[in-house]
C-alpha positions as CSV (number, residue, x, y, z in Angstrom):
1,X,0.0,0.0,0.0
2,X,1.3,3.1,-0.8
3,X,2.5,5.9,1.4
4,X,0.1,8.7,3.1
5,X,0.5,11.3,4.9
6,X,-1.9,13.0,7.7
7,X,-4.5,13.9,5.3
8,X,-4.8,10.5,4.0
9,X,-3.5,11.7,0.6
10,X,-1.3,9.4,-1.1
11,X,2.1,9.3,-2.2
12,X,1.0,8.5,-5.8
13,X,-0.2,5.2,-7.3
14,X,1.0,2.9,-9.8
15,X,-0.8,2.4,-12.8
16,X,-2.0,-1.0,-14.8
17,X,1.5,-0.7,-16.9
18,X,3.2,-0.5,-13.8
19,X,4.6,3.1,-14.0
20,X,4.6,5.0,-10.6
21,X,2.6,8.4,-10.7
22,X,4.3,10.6,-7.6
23,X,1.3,13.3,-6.3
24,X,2.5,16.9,-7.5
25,X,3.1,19.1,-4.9
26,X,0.5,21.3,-6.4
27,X,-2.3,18.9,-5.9
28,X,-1.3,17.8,-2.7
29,X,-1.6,21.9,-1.2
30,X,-5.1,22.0,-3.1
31,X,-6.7,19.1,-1.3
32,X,-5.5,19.8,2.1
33,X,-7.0,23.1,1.8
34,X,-10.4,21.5,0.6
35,X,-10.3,18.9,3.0
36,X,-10.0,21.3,6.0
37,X,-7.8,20.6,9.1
38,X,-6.4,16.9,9.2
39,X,-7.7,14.9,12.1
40,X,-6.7,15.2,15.8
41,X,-7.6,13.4,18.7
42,X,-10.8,11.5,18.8
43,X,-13.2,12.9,21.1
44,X,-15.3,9.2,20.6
45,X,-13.3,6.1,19.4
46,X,-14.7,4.0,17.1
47,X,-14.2,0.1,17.2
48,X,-14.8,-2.4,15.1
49,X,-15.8,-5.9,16.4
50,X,-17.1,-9.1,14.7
51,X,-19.8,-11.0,16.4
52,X,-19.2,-13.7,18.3
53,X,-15.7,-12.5,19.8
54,X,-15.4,-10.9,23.2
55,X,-12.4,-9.0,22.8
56,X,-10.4,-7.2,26.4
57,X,-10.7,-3.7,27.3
58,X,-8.7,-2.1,29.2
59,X,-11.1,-0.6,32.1
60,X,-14.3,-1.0,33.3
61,X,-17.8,0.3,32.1
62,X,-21.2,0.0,30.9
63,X,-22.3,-1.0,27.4
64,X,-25.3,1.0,26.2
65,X,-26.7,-0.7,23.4
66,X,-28.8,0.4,20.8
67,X,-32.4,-0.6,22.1
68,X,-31.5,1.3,25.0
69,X,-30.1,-1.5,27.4
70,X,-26.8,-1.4,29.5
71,X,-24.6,-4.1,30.2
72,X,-21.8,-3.9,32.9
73,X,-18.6,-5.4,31.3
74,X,-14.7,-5.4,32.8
75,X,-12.2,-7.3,31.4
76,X,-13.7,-7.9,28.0
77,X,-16.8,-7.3,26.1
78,X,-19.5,-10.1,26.5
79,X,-19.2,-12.4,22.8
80,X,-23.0,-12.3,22.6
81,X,-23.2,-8.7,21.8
82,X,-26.0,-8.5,19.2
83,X,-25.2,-6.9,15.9
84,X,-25.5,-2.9,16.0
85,X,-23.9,0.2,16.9
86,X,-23.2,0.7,20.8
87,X,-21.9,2.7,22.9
88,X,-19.2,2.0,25.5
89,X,-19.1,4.0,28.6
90,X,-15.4,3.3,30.6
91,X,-14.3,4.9,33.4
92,X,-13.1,8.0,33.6
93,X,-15.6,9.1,31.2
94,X,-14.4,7.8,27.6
95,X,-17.0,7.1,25.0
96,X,-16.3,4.5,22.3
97,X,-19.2,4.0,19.6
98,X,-18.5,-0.1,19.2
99,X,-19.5,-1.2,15.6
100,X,-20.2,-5.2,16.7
101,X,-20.3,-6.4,12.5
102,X,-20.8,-9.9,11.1
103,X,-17.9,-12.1,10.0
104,X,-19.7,-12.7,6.1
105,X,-22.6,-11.9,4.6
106,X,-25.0,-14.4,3.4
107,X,-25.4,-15.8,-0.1
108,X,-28.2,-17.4,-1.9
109,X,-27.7,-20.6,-4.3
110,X,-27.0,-20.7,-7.9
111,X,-29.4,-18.5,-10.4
112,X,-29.5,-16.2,-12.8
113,X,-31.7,-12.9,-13.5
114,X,-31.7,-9.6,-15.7
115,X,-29.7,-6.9,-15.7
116,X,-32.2,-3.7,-16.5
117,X,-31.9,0.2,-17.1
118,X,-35.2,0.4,-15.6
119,X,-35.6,3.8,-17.8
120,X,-35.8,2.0,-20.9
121,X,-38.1,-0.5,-20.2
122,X,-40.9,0.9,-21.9
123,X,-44.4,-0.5,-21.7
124,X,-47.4,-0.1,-23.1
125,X,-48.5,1.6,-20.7
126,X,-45.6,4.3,-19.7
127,X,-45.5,7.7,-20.3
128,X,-41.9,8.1,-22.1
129,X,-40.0,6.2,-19.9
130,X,-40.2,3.2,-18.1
131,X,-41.5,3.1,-14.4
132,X,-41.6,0.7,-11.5
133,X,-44.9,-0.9,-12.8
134,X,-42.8,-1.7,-16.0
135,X,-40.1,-3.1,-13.3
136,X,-42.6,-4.9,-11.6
137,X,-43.8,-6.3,-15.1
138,X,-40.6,-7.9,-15.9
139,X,-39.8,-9.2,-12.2
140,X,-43.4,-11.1,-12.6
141,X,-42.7,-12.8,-16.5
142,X,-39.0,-13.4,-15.8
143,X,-40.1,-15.4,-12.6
144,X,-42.1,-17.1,-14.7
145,X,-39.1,-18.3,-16.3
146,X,-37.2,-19.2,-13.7
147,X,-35.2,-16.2,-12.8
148,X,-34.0,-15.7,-9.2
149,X,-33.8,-12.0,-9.1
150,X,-33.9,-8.5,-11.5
151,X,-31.0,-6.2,-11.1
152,X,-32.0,-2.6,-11.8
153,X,-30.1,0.6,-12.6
154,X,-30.2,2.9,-10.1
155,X,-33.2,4.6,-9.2
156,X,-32.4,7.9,-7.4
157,X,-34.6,11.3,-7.6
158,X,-32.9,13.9,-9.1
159,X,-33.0,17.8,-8.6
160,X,-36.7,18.1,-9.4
161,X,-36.5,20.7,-11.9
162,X,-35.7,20.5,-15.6
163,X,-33.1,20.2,-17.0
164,X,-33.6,16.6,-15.4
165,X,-30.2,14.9,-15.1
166,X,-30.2,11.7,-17.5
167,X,-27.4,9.6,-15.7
168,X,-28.9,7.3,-13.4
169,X,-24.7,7.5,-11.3
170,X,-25.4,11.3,-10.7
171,X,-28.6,11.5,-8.4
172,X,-30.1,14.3,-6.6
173,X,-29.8,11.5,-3.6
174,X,-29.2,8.2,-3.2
175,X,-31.1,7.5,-0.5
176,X,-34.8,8.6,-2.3
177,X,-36.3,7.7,-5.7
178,X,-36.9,9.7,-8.6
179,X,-40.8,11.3,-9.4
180,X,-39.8,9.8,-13.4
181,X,-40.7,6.1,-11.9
182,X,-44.0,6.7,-10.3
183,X,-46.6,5.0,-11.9
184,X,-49.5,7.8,-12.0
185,X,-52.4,5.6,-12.5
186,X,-51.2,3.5,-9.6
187,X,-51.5,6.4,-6.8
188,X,-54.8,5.9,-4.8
189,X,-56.5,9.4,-5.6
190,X,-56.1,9.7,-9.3
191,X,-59.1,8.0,-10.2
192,X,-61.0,11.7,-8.5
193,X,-59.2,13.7,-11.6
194,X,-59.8,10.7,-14.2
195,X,-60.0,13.1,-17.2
196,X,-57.0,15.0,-16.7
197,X,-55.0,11.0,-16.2
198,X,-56.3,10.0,-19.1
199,X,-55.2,13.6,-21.1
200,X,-51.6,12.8,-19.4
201,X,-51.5,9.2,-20.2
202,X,-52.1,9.9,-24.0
203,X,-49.5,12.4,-24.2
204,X,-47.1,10.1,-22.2
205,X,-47.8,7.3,-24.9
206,X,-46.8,9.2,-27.4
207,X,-43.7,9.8,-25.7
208,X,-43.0,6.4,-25.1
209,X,-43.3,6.0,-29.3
210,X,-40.2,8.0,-29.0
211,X,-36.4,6.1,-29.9
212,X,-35.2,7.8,-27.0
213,X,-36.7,9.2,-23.8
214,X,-37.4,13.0,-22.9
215,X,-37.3,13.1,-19.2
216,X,-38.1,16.9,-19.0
217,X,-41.3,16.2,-20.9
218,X,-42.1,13.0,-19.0
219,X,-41.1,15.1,-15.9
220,X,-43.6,18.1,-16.6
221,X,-46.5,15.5,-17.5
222,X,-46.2,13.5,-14.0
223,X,-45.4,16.2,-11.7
224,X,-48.6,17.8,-13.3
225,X,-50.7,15.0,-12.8
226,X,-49.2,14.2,-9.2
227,X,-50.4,17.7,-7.9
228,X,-53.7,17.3,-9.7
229,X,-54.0,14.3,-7.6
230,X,-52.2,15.7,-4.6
231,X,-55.0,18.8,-4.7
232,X,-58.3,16.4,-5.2
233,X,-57.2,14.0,-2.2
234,X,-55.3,15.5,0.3
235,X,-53.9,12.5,1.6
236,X,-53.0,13.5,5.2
237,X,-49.1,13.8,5.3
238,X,-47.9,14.8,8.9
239,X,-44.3,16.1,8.7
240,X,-43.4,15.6,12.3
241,X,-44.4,12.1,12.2
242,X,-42.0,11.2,9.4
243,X,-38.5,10.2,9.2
244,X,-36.3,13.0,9.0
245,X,-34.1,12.0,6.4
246,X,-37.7,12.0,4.4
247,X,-38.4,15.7,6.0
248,X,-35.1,17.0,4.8
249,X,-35.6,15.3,1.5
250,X,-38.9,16.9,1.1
251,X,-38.1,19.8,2.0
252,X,-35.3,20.8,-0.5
253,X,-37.4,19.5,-3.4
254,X,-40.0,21.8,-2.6
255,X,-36.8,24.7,-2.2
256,X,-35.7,23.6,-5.1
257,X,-38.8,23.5,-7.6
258,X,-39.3,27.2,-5.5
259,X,-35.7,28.7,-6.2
260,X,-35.8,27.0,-10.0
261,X,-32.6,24.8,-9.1
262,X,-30.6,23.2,-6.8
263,X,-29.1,24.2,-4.1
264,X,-26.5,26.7,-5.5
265,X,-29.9,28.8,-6.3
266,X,-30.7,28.4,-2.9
267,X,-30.2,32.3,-1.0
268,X,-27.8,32.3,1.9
269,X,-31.1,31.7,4.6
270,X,-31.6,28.4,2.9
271,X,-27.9,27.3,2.3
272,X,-28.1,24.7,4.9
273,X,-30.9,22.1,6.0
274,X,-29.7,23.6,10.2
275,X,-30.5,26.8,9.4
276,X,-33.4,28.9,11.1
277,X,-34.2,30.4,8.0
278,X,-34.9,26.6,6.1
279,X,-37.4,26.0,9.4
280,X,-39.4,29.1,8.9
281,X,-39.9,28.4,5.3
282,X,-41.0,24.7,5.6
283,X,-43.6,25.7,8.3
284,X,-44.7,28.5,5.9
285,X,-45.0,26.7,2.7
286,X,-46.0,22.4,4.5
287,X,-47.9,22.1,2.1
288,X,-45.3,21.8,-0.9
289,X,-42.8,20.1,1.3
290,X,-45.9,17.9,2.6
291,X,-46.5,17.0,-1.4
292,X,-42.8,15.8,-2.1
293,X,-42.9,14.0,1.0
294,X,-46.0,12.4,-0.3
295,X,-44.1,11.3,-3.9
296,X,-41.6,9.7,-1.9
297,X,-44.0,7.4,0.1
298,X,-45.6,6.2,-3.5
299,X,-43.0,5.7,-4.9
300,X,-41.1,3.4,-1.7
301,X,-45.1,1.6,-2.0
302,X,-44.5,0.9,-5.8
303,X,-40.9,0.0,-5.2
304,X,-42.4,-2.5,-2.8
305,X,-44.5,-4.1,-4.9
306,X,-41.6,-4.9,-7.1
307,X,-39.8,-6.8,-4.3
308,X,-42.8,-8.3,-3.6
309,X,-42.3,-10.6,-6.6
310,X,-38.6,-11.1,-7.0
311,X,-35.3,-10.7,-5.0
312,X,-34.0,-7.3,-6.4
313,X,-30.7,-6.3,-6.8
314,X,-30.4,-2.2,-6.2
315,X,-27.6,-0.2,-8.0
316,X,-25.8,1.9,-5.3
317,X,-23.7,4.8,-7.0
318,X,-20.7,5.8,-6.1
319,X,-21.4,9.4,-5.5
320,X,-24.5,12.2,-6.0
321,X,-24.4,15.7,-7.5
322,X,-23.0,18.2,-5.9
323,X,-26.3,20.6,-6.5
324,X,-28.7,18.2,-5.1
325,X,-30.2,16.9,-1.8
326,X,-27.3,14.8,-0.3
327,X,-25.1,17.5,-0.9
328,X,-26.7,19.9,0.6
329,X,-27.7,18.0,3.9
330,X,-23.9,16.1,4.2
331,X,-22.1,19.5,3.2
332,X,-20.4,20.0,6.2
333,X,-19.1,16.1,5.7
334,X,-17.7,17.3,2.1
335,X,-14.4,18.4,0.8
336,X,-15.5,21.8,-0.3
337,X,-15.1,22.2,-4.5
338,X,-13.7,18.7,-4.8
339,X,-14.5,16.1,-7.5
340,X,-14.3,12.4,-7.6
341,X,-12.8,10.9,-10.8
342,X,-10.2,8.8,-12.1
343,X,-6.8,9.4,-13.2
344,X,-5.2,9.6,-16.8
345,X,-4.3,6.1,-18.3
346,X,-3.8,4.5,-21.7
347,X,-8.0,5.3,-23.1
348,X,-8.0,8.5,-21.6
349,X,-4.9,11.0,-21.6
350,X,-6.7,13.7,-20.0
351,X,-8.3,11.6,-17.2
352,X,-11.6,11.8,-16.1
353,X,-13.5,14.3,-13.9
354,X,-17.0,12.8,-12.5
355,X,-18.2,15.9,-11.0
356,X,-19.0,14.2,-7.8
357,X,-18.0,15.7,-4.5
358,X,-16.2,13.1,-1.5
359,X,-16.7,12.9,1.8
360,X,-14.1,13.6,3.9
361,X,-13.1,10.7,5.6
362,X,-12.4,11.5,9.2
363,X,-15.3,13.9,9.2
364,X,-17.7,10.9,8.1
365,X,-15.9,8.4,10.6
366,X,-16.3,10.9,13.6
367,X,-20.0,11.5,13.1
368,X,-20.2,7.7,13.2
369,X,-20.8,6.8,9.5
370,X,-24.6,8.2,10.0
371,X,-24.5,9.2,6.1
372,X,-23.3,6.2,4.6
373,X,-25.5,4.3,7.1
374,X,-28.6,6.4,6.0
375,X,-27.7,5.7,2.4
376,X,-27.1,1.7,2.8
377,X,-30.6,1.3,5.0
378,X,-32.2,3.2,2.2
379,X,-31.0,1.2,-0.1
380,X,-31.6,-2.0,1.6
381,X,-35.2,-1.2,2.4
382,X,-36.7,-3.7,-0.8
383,X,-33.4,-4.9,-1.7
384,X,-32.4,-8.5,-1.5
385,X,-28.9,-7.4,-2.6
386,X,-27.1,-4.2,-3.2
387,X,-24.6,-3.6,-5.8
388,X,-21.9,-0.8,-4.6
389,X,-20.9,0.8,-7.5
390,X,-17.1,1.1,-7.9
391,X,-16.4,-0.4,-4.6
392,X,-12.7,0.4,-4.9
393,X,-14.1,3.7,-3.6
394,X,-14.6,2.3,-0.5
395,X,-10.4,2.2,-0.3
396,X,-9.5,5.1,-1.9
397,X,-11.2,7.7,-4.4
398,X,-9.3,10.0,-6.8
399,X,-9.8,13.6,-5.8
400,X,-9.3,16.6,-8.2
401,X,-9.2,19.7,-6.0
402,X,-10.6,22.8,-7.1
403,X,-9.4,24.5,-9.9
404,X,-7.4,21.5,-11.5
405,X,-8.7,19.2,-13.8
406,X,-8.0,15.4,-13.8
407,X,-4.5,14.8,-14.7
408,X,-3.8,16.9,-11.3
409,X,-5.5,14.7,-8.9
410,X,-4.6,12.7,-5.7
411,X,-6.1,9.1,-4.1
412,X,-7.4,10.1,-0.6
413,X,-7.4,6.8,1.6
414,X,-10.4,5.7,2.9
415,X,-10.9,4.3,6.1
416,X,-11.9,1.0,3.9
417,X,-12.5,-2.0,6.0
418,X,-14.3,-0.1,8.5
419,X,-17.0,1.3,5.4
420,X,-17.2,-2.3,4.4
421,X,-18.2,-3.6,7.9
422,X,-20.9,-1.4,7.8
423,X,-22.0,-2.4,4.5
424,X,-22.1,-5.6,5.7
425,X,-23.7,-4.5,8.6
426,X,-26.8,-3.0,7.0
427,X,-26.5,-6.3,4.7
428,X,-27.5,-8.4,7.6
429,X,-30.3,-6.3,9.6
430,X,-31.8,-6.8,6.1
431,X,-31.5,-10.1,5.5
432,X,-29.5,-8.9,2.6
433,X,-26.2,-9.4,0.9
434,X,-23.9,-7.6,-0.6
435,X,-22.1,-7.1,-4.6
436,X,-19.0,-4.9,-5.1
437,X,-18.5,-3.5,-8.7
438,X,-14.4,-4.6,-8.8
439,X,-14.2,-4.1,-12.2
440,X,-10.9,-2.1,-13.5
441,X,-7.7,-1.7,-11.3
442,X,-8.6,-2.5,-7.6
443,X,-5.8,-3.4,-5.4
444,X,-5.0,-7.0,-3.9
445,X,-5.9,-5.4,-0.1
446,X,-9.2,-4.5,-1.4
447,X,-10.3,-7.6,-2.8
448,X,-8.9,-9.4,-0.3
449,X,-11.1,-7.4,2.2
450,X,-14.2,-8.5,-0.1
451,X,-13.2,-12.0,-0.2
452,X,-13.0,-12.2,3.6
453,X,-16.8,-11.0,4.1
454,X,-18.5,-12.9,1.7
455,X,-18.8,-10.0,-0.5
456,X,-18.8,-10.8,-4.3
457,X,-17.3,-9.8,-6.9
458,X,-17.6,-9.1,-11.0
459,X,-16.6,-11.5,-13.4
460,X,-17.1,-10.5,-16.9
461,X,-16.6,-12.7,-20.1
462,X,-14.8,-9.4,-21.6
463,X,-11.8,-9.6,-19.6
464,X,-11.2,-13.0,-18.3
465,X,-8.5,-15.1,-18.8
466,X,-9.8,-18.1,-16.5
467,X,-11.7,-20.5,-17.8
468,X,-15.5,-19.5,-17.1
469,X,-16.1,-22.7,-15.1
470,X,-13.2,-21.8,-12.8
471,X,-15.0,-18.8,-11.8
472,X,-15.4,-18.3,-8.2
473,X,-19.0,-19.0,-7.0
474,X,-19.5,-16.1,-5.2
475,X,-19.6,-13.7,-7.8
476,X,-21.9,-12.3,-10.7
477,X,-20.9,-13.6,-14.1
478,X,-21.8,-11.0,-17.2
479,X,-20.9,-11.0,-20.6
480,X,-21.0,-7.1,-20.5
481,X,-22.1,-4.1,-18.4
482,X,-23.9,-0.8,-19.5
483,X,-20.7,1.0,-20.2
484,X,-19.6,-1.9,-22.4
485,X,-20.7,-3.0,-26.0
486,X,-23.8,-5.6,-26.6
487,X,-23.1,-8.7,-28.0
488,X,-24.9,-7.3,-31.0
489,X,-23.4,-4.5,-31.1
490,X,-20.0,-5.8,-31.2
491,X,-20.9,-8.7,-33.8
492,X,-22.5,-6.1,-36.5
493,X,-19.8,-3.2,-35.9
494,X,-22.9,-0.6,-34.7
495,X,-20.3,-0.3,-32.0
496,X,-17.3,1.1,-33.5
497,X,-19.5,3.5,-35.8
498,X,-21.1,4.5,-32.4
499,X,-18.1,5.5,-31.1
500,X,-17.3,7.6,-34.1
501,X,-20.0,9.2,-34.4
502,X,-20.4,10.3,-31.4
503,X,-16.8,11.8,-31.6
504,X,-14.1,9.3,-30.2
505,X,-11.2,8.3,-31.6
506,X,-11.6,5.2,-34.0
507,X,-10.7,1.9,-32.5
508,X,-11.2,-0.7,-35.0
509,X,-8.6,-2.8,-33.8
510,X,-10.1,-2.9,-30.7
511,X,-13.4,-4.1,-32.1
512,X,-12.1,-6.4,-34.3
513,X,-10.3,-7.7,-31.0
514,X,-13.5,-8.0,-29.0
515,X,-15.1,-10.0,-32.0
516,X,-12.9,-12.2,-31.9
517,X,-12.6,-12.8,-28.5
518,X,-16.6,-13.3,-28.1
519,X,-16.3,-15.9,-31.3
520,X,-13.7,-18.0,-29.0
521,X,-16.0,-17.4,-26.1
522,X,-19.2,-18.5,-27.6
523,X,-17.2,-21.2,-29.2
524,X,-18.7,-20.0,-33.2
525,X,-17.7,-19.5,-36.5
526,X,-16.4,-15.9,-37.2
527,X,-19.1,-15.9,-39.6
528,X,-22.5,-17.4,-37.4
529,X,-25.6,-15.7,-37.0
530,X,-26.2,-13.0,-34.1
531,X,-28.8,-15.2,-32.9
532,X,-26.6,-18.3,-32.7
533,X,-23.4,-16.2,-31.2
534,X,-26.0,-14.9,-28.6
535,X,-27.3,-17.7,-27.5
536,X,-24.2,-20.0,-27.2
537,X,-22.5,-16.4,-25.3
538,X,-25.5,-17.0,-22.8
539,X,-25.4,-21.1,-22.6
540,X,-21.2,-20.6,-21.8
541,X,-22.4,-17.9,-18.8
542,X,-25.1,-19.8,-16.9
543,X,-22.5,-23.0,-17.3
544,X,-20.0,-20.7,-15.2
545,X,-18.6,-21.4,-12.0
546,X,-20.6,-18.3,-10.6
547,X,-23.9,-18.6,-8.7
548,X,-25.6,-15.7,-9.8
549,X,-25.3,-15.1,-13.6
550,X,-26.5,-11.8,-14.7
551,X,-28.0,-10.8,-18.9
552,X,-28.6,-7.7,-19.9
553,X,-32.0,-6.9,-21.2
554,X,-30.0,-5.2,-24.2
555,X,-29.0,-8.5,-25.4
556,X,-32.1,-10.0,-24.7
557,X,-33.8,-8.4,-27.4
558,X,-30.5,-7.6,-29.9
559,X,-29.7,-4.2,-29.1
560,X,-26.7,-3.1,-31.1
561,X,-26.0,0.1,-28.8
562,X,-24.7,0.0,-25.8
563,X,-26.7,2.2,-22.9
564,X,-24.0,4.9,-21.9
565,X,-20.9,5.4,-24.2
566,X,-18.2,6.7,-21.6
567,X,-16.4,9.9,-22.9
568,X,-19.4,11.2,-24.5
569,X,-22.5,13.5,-23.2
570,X,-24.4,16.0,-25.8
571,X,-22.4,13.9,-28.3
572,X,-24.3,10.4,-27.6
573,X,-27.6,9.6,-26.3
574,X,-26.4,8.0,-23.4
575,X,-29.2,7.1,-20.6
576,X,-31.9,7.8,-23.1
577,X,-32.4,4.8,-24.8
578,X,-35.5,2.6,-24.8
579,X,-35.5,-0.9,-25.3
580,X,-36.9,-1.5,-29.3
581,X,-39.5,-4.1,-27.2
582,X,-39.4,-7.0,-24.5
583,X,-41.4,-9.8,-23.5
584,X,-40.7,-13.3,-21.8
585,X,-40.7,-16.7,-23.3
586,X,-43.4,-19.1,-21.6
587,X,-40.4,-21.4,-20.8
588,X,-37.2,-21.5,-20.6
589,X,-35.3,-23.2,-23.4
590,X,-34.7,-26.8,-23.2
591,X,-31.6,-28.1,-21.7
592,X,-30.3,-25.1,-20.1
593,X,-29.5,-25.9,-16.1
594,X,-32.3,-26.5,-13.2
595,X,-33.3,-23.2,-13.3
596,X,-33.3,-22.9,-17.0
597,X,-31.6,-19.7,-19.0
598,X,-33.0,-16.4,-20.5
599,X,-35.2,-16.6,-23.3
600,X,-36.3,-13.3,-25.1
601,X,-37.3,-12.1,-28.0
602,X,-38.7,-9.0,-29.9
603,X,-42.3,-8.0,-29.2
């Protein structure tokens, strides 16, 4: 591991060549003035102890645990602590918050499920962009198949006025759901304004005959149709009776849609969720802040009817806008103008800049991980698994300070096992387990940390050497991922002249290389049919050593473009693509496992 020093900024990092990249001076200044005086003495320890174990202390005192209960320990801590976060009291008046974690997470058997950017599952039904009816559609006929679980893009709200962000990995929030996934028709009250629903619904339909999906018109027609139904019913919303993560929420969507933007349009009185000014407002305009409140407590009773009928895999992103909600409430947990990003290598000279502001780690630790245990219990709440986006992040996260771009960044270290414990922490009060996105260069420590809990891991048939069979079986086997080509896409070449179009730098090698490596995957001709490479693609990933095999709806119904085209923006529609159609198979096709494979086909 390399070098820090005491603001957990690295020394530098080697790259996959192997060439040693020493952190310029210049960087270094820049984030230790964003990340604000490095940490002192701990006015609360933290520890970290797996269940079971009843490690010594070294005086006296009183464990206070969660539900309130005290237990008198001396010598050591009792090894039936339950899990949770408790707080020991020794003597001499030392507090210690005590983490008691689980050793693994669970895992479920072998099966296999669809990987689905929930947006472009369009039905017939949708208004220009598919919702969590649509998701609830699919997790019903792919059961019906014989698939264990749907894995959905992430579903977070974003700042609630248009322009409407179209990157599911850059969310208002991560801990509440976006307004674009409610299904109108669905909220109790909107049969009292039927005629206005049914005006709505037409117009959304005729969105939905769209190639690609207009969220600031599909956001316009649902929050107009939402307050129609909000003003008819008046469903009673009490604010001091709700969560207040959900009262904060609420709250700066309704400052938001009044200010026209996030919170950088906010005036200084409502700059911070604490301040008296923000307080004064909400009492004097509830009833806006009582109708976002409202949205969010659909749209958590639609998600649960999705989990009702499959185990769900939810997509946690690595990071949230710096304009939007978590922002605003975690700011004083945030390295002030800082970006998260990743730093130049052999694809991308100039780096890459995410736009996403870190936490700063000591800041998050002493406040006792509250955010990023808010965020994992909200994203745990329906989930039967969550998928941590870029769990490398978790270890370290490349930070470009203000006023650099990304070939003048740093790696901040993170305080890594301890964020993982709590992952797997939240994991197990929810009967839940937990994925780590490991794709790209993640360090031997880090995966070792992974292996250790039960976490799994990515395998994709892209970039493995190993023989598919030797796979381990905890971990998710894909033949891509949403910011790779489709099988289709690389079999035709709609990929390469994607990628040129849209502005990047030709790569036909590249392609050609990916062909051919797909041809020796599938085990076909050079010159075979899609359909044929598809299918024998599919028959080698269920027959991998992995228990949880993962296709992508993409390649389900022969998409030849890939969902987000990194390096582009304006220059590529990426995040706005629907689905050309899908439906389910009655059954699965003959002689494919004991749970059977994907089956799908155009509708």
């Amino acid at each position: 591991m390399d070098g820090v020093d005491d603001w957990r900024i690295a020394d530098g990092y080697t790259d996959v060549g192997g060439t040693w990249h020493a952190t310029d001076d210049d960087a270094r200044s820049a984030l230790r003035s964003a990340l604000g005086d490095p940490p002192g003495p701990e006015e609360t320890s933290t520890w970290f102890v797996r269940a079971g174990t009843g490690p010594g202390i070294w005086s006296p005192g009183v464990v206070e645990l969660e539900d309130g209960a005290e237990v008198a320990v001396e010598g050591h801590l009792p090894d039936d602590l339950p899990l949770g976060v408790h707080r020991l009291h020794s003597e001499g008046g030392h507090l210690t918050r005590v983490f008691v974690v689980p050793a693994r997470v669970t895992w479920t058997g072998r099966t296999w499920g669809w990987a689905l950017q929930t947006h472009g599952a369009v039905g017939e039904r949708s208004w220009g962009i598919g919702d969590l009816e649509d998701l609830r559609d699919v997790a019903e006929r792919s059961a019906a198949c014989g698939a264990g679980v749907v894995a959905s893009s992430p579903l977070g709200a974003p700042v609630p006025v248009p322009p409407v962000e179209p990157s599911p990995y850059f969310p208002s929030s991560r801990r509440h759901l976006s307004l674009l996934f409610v299904r109108v028709e669905e909220v109790p009250g909107a049969e009292l304004v039927a005629d206005q629903i049914g005006r709505a619904a037409a117009a959304g339909r005729e969105l939905s005959a769209r190639p690609t999906i207009d969220r600031d018109a599909v956001w316009r027609l649902k929050r107009d149709a939402l307050g129609a139904v909000w003003e008819a019913s008046r469903p009673p919303v009490a604010l001091g009776d709700l969560p207040e993560g959900l009262v904060h929420q609420a709250t700066f969507d309704a400052l938001a849609e009044h200010h026209g933007g996030g919170r950088d349009a906010f005036p200084v009185e409502h700059a911070h969720p604490d301040a008296p000014g923000v307080g004064a407002w909400r009492d004097a305009h509830a009833d806006q802040v009582s109708f976002w409140a409202w949205v969010q407590l659909e749209l958590d009773r639609q998600l649960a009817r999705v989990a009702a009928v499959t185990d769900l895999v939810v997509d946690l992103p690595v990071g949230f806008d710096p304009d939007g909600a978590d922002a605003w409430r975690d700011q004083d947990l945030l390295a002030d103008g800082c970006r998260i990003g990743a730093p130049p290598d052999e694809f991308n000279r100039a780096g890459q800049d995410w736009g996403l502001p870190p936490y700063v780690p000591w800041r998050l630790r002493a406040e006792g991980y509250r955010a990023w245990i808010e965020t994992l219990r909200a994203a745990f709440r329906h989930a039967s698994a969550v998928r941590i986006d870029h769990v490398v992040g978790l270890s370290r996260l490349y930070c470009i300070p203000p006023g650099h771009d990304a070939r003048h960044g740093a790696y901040v270290r993170q305080f890594h096992d301890e964020l993982l414990d709590v992952a797997c922490l939240e994991a197990a009060r929810a009967g839940a387990t937990v994925v780590g996105e490991d794709l790209g260069t993640v360090e031997d420590a880090a995966r070792a940390a992974m292996s250790e809990r039960g976490v799994a891991g990515y395998r994709i048939a892209w970039f493995e050497s190993a023989a598919a069979e030797d796979w381990p079986s905890r971990s998710v086997a894909m033949l891509t991922t949403h910011d790779l080509p489709t099988v289709a896409g690389i079999w035709t070449g709609t990929d390469e002249s994607d990628r040129t179009a849209a502005g990047l730098p030709p790569a036909p090698a590249e392609a050609a290389s990916l062909r051919d490596r797909l041809a020796v995957w599938a085990g076909v001709d050079p010159t075979a049919d899609g359909s044929e490479v598809l299918s024998s693609a599919n028959r080698r990933l269920w027959a991998s050593g992995s228990d949880l095999a993962l296709f992508t709806a993409e390649d389900a119904v022969g998409d030849v473009h890939r969902p987000n085209l990194p390096g582009t923006r304006d220059e590529h529609p990426n995040w706005r693509r629907r689905l050309p159609g899908l439906r389910f198979a009655d059954a699965p096709p003959e002689g494919t496992g004991p749970a059977g494979s994907p089956r799908a086909v155009r509708s």
